[in-house]
C-alpha positions as a printed Julia matrix, in Angstrom:
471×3 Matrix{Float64}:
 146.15   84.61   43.49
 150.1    84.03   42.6
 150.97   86.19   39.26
 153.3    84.57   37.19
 155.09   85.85   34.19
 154.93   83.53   31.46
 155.7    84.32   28.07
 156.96   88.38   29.07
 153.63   89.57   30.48
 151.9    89.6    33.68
 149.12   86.63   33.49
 146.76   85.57   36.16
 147.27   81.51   36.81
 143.79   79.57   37.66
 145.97   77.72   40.05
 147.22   79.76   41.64
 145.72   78.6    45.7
 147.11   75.36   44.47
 150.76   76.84   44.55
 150.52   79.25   47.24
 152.47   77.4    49.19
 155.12   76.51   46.46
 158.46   78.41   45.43
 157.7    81.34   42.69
 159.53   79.54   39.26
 160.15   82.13   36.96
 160.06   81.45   33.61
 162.92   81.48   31.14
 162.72   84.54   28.24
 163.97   82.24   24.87
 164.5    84.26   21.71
 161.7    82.92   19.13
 162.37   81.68   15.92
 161.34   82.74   12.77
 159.43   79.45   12.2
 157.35   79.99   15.56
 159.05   77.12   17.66
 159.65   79.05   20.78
 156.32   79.49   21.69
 155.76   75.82   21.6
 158.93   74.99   22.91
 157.74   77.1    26.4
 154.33   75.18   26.6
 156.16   71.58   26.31
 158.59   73.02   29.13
 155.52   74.09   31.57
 153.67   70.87   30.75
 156.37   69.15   32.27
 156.85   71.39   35.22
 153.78   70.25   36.68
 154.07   68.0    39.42
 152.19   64.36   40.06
 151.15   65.6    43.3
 149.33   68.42   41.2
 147.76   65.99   39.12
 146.19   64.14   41.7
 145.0    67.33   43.49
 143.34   68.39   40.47
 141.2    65.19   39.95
 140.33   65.02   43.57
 138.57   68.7    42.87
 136.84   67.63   39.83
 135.3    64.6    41.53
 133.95   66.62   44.15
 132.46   69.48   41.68
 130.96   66.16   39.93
 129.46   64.67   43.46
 127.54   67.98   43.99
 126.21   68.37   40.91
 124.61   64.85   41.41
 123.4    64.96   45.05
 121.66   68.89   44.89
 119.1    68.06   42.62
 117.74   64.87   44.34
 117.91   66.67   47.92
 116.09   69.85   46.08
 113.37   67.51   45.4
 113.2    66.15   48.29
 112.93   69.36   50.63
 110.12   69.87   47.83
 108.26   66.42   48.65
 108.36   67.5    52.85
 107.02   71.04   52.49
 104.39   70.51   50.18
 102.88   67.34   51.97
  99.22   68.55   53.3
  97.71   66.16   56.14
  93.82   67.15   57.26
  92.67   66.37   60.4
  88.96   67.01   61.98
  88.88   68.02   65.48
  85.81   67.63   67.28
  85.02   70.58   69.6
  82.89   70.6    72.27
  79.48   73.13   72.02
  79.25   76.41   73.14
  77.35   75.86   76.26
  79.61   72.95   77.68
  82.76   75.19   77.29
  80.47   78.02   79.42
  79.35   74.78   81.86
  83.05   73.61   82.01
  84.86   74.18   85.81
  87.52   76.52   86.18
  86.83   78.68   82.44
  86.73   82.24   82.24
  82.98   81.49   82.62
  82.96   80.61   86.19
  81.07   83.05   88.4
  82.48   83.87   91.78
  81.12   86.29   94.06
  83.38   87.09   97.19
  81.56   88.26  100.43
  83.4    89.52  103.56
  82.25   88.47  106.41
  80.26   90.71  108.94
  80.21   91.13  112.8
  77.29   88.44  113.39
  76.95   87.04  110.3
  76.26   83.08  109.4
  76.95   80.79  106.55
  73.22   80.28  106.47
  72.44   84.27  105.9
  75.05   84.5   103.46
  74.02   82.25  101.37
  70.34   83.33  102.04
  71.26   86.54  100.56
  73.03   85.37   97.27
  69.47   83.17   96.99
  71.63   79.61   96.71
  70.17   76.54   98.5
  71.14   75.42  101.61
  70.33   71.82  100.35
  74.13   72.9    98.35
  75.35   73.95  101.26
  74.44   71.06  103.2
  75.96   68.74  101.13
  79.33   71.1   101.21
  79.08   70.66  105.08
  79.42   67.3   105.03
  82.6    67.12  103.77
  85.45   66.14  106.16
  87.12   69.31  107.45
  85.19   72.24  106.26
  82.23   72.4   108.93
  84.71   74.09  111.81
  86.11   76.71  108.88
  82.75   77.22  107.23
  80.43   77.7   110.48
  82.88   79.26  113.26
  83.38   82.59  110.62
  85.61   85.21  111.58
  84.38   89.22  111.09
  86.81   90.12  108.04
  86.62   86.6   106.13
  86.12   86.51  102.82
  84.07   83.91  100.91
  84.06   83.22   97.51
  80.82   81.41   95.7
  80.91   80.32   92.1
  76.93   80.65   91.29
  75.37   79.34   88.45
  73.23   81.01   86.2
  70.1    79.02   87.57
  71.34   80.12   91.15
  72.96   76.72   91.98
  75.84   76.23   93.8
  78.91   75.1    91.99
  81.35   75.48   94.38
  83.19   77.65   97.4
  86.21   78.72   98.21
  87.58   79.59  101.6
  90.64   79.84  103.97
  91.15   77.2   106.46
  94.1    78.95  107.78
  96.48   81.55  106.46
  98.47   79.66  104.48
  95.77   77.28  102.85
  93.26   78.45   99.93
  90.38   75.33   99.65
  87.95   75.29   96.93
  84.99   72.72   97.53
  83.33   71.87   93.88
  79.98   70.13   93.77
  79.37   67.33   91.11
  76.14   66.11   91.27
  76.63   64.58   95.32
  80.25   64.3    95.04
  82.52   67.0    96.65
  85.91   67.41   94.77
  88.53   69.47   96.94
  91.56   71.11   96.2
  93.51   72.84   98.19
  96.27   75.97   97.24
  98.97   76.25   99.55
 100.06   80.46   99.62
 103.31   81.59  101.45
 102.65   83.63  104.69
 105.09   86.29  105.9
 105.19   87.31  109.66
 106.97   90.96  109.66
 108.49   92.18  113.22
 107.26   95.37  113.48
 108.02   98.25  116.42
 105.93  101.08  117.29
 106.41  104.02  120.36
 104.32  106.33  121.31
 102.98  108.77  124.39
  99.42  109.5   124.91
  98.17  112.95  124.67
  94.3   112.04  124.81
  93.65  108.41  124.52
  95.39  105.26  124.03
  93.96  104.46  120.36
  94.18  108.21  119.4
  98.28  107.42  120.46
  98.31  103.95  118.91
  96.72  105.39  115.34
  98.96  108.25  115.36
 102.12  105.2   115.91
 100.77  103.3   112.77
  99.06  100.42  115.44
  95.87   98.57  114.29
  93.18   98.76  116.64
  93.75   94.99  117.51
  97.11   95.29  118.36
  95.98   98.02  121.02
  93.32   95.75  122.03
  96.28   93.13  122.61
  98.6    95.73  124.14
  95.76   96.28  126.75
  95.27   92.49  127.73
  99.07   92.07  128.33
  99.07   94.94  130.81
  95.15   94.71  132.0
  96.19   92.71  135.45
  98.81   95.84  136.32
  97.2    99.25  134.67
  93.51   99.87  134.46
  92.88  100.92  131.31
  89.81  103.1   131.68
  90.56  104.82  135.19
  94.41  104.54  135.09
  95.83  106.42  131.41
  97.38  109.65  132.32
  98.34  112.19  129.78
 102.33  111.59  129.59
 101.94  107.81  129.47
 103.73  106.27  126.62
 104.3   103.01  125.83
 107.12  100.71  123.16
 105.99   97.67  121.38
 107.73   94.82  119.51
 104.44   93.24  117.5
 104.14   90.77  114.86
 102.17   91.19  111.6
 100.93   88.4   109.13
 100.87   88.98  105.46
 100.52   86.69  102.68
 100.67   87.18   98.24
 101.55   90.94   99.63
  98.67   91.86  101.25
  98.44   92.45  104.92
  95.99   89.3   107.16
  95.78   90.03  110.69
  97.81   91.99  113.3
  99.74   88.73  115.0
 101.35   88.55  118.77
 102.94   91.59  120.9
 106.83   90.02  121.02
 108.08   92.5   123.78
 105.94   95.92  125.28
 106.74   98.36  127.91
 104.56  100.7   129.86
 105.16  103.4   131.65
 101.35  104.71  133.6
 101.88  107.69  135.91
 105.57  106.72  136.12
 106.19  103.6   136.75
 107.39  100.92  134.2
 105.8    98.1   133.14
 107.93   94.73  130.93
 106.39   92.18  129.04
 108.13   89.57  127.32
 107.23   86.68  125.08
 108.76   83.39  126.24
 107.57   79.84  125.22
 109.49   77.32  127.68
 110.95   74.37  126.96
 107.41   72.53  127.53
 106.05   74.99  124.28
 103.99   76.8   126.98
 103.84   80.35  125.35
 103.28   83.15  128.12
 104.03   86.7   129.35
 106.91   87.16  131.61
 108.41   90.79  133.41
 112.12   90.86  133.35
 111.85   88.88  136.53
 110.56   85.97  135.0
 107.05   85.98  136.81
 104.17   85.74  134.84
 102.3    89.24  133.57
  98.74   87.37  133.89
  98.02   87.59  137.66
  95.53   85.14  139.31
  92.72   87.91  139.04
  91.95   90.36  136.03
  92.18   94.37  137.03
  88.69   94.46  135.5
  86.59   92.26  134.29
  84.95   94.17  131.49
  87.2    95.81  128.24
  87.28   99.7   128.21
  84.12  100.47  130.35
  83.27  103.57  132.69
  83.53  103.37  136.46
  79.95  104.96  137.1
  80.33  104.11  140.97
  82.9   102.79  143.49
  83.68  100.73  146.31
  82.15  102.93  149.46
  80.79  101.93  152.87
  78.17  105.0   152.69
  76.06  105.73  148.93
  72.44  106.71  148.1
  71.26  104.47  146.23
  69.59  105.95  143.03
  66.84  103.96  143.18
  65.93  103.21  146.67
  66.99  106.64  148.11
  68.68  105.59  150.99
  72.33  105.76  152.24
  74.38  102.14  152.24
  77.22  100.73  151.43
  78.34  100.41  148.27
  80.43   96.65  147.99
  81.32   96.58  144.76
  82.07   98.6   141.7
  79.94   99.57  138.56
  80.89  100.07  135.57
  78.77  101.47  132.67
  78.75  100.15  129.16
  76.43   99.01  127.14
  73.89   96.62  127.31
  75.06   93.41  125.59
  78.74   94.03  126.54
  80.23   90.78  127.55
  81.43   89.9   130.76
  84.8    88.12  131.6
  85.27   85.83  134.43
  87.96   87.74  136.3
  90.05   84.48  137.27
  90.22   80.5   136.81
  87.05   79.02  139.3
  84.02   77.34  139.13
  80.38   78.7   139.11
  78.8    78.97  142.44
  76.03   80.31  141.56
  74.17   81.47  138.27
  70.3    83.03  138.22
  68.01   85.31  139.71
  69.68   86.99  143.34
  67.41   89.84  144.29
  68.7    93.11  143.9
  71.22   91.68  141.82
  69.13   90.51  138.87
  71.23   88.33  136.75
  74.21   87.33  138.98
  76.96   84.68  138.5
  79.22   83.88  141.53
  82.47   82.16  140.79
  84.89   80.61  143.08
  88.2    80.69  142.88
  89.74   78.63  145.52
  91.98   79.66  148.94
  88.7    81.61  150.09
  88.49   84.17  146.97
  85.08   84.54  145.25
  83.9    86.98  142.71
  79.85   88.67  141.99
  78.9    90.05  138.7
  75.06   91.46  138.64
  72.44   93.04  136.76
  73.37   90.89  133.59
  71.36   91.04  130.37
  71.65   87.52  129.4
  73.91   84.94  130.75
  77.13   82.88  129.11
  77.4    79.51  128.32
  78.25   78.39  131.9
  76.33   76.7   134.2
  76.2    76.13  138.06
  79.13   73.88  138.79
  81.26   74.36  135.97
  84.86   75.3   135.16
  85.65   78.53  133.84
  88.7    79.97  132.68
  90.13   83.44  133.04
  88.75   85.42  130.38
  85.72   83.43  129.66
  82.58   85.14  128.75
  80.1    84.52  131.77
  77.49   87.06  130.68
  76.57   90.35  129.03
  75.7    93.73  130.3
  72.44   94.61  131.0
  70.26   96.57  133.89
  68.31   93.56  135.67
  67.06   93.51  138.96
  67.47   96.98  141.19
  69.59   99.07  138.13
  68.64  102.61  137.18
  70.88  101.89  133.74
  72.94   98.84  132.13
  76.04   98.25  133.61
  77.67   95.68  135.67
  78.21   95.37  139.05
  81.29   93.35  140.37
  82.33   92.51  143.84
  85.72   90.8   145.07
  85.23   88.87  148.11
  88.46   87.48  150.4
  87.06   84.62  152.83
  83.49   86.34  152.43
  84.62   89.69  153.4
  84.27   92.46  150.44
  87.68   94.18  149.42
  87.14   96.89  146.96
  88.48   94.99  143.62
  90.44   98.56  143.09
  93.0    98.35  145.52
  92.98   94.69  146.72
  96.47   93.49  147.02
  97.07   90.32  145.02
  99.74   87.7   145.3
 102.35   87.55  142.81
 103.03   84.67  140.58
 106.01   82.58  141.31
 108.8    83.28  138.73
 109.79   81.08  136.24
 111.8    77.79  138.0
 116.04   78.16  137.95
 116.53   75.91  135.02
 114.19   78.19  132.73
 115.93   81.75  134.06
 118.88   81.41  132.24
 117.17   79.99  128.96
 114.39   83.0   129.51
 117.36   85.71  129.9
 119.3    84.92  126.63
 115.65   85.05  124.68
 114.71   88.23  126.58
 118.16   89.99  126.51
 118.01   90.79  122.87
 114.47   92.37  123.03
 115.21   94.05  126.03
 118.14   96.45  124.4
 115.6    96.73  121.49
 112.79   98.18  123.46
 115.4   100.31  125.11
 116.78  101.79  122.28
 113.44  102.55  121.01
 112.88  104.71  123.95
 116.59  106.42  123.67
 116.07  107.38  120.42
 112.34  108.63  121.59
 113.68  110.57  123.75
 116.41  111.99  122.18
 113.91  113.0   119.32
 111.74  115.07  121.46
C-alpha cells in the first residue's frame, strides 16, 4: 500500500494499488480557521485531484465484484444438481456354476505331465482316466497328430480336466517357440496358439579326461546330450569305448536353447576339437551356400566318413577281429571275422554307412542278421539281433539308421552284436580298415568356408591357451 499524509498524519489510502504506479502528491498543510473551513476546504481540493482515468477504473472493479456475486450462486447450485444425481442400474450376473464352467477362469484345471522314455498319448491319458473318444476328436484337428503322437522324453503336457473327468482341453508345444492350446466345445476344436521368444546362448566348455568322458564333460558344466553329440561328430575318427586315454581333453563351441528364462534343450556343437592319445581332431559347422549344414576339418573335408567307427553308441569290445579263437560255445579254435561288442539286449543297432539291405532274417550261427550293401564292393554283417528295425530286404538305409537291437540269437553265449566289414567279400577287421577320405569342399566354397571357420578357429585356440596356461 502507498501511505499518504493527508491532513498531518500518516493514513492508509484504500487505493493505494491503484496509484502505485503514480507520482507521490503530497498534500498542502493550510492553517484552519476558527470557523472550521480548512478541513473542508482540503476535501474539495482532493475531490478534484482525482483523475477521470481513476473514475473509470473504479467502476470497471465494481462491475466485476457485482458479476461474481451473480454467477457463484447459480454455478453453486449447479455443481449441487451433478453430484447429487443417483442413476440405478441392475446388472445381471451369471450363476455360480457357469462362472466355475467358464474357459480360461481361475477355475480351470490343468494338470501338466512330463513325458517319459516310452510313453504314449494313449497311456497318458489312460492314467489321468480321460476318454480317448476326447482325445480322438483332438487328433483330428489339422496339425496336432505329428506333435501329439511322435512325443519327445522331457515334454510336458498340460490337460485341463473337468470335474466329471472330461476333457476340456490340452496344451502343448509344437516347437520351441509356439505354445498351442486345443479347447473342446461340444465337436468343435477352438485353437490358439502363444508365440514365446526363444534364446540360443553360445556357450564354450574345455576339459581333459581323468576317468571318463561324461565324468570330464559334468565336471565342464556339459549336459549329457551335448557329450552324446560331441561323440557323433568325432565317432568316424576316435572310438569312443576302446580309444579314450587318460590325458585326452577336448574344447567345444555348443549352442543352448532357452526360452521365458528357462533352459529347453542342449542345441548344435558350433566348433570342437579333440585331442585322443595325441593327435588333434577339428570340427567345424559350415552350412554352404546350398543350406546344406555339415561337419568340416580345417581342410574342408567332411568329418562324417563313408563308414561309422562303430556301429553301436558306447558298447564293450567283448571280442576282436582274429584268424584263431575258441569259440565259447562250440569249443573249437576258428577264426574270429568280426568284432563283438557287449551291451545290452535291446540296444539299437546303427547301419554303419548309406546302402541297401541285402539280406534281413534267420543266417545260422548268426541268428538275427542284416547284411547291407554299400556299393564299390563294401558290405557290412550285424548278427545275433534281438528284434529287427524297420527295414526290409531291398531297401534304402541311411547312415545312422536303426537296423536292429541287441540281443543273443542264434550261436551267442550272451547279448551282444556281432559286426563284420567286408571289402569285395574279403573280411577286414572293421578296427583298422583304412577308409577313403571325403573329397573337400569344391574351390568356390573354400574361401566362403575359411572366413566362417577363421573366427571359431582362434576361439577354440584361445580356449586351449588359456587351459593351458591355467594348469
Amino acid at each position: 500500500m502507498i501511505a499518504e499524509r493527508l491532513s498531518g498524519g500518516r493514513v492508509k489510502n484504500r487505493w493505494g494499488r491503484l496509484f502505485a504506479a503514480q507520482p507521490r502528491v503530497q498534500a498542502v498543510r493550510r492553517p484552519q480557521s476558527a470557523t472550521g473551513t480548512a478541513p473542508a476546504a482540503s476535501l474539495a481540493t482532493l475531490w478534484q485531484r482525482f483523475s477521470h482515468e481513476h473514475w473509470l477504473i473504479a467502476a470497471l472493479l465494481l462491475a466485476i465484484v457485482v458479476m461474481v456475486m451473480a454467477i457463484v450462486p447459480g454455478l453453486t447450485r449447479a455443481v449441487q444438481a451433478a453430484t447429487t444425481t443417483r442413476v440405478d442400474v441392475v446388472v445381471q450376473l451369471p450363476p455360480r456354476d457357469a462362472l466355475a464352467a467358464s474357459p480360461g477362469t481361475a477355475q480351470t484345471q490343468w494338470q501338466t505331465v512330463k513325458v517319459a522314455a516310452g510313453q504314449t498319448l494313449g497311456q497318458i491319458c489312460a492314467n489321468l482316466g480321460i476318454a480317448m473318444a476326447d482325445v480322438y476328436k483332438l487328433l483330428d484337428y489339422p496339425g496336432a497328430r505329428k506333435p501329439l503322437t511322435q512325443l519327445q522324453v522331457g515334454a510336458e503336457l498340460a490337460f485341463d480336466i473337468g470335474d466329471g473327468g472330461n476333457l476340456r482341453a490340452i496344451r502343448f508345444d509344437r516347437d520351441d517357440s509356439q505354445r498351442v492350446q486345443l479347447r473342446l466345445d461340444g465337436d468343435r476344436v477352438d485353437q490358439v496358439v502363444s508365440q514365446r521368444e526363444v534364446q540360443t546362448r553360445v556357450q564354450v566348455a574345455s576339459a581333459e579326461i581323468r576317468s571318463s568322458l561324461f565324468a570330464a564333460g559334468a565336471a565342464a558344466g556339459l549336459r549329457d546330450a551335448t557329450l552324446l553329440e560331441l561323440a557323433n561328430v568325432f565317432g568316424y575318427d576316435i572310438d569312443f569305448a576302446q580309444d579314450i586315454r587318460s590325458g585326452d581333453r577336448f574344447t567345444v563351441v555348443y549352442e543352448e536353447i532357452w526360452r521365458d528364462g528357462e533352459f529347453v534343450r542342449s542345441g548344435d556343437i558350433v566348433a570342437a576339437t579333440f585331442v585322443n592319445q595325441g593327435r588333434e581332431y577339428a570340427a567345424y559347422r559350415y552350412a554352404g551356400s546350398d543350406g546344406k549344414l555339415g561337419y568340416y576339418d580345417e581342410e574342408g573335408r567332411p568329418v562324417k566318413k563313408s563308414f561309422l567307427r562303430m556301429p553301436i553308441e558306447f558298447a564293450r569290445i567283448s571280442s576282436r577281429f582274429s584268424s584263431a579263437r575258441r569259440h565259447p560255445i562250440l569249443g573249437r579254435v576258428r577264426a574270429h571275422k568280426g568284432v563283438d561288442y557287449a551291451a545290452r539286449s535291446g540296444t539299437p543297432i546303427r547301419a554303419a554307412g548309406d546302402g541297401r539291405v541285402a539280406f534281413a532274417g534267420w543266417q545260422n550261427g548268426y541268428g538275427r542278421a542284416v547284411i547291407l550293401d554299400h556299393g564299390r564292393g563294401y558290405t557290412t554283417l550285424y548278427g545275433h539281433m534281438s528284434k529287427f528295425g524297420k527295414y526290409r530286404t531291398g531297401q534304402r538305409v541311411v547312415q545312422g539308421s536303426v537296423i536292429g537291437y541287441v540281443g543273443a540269437s542264434g550261436l551267442a553265449s550272451g547279448p551282444h552284436l556281432h559286426y563284420e566289414f567286408r571289402v569285395a567279400g574279403v573280411h577286414r577287421d572293421p578296427l583298422k580298415v583304412t577308409l577313403p577320405k571325403p573329397e573337400p569342399l569344391p574351390r568356390v566354397e573354400m574361401a566362403r568356408f575359411t572366413a566362417q571357420v577363421m573366427p571359431m578357429r582362434t576361439q577354440l585356440a584361445l580356449l586351449q591357451a588359456r587351459r593351458f596356461a591355467a594348469r
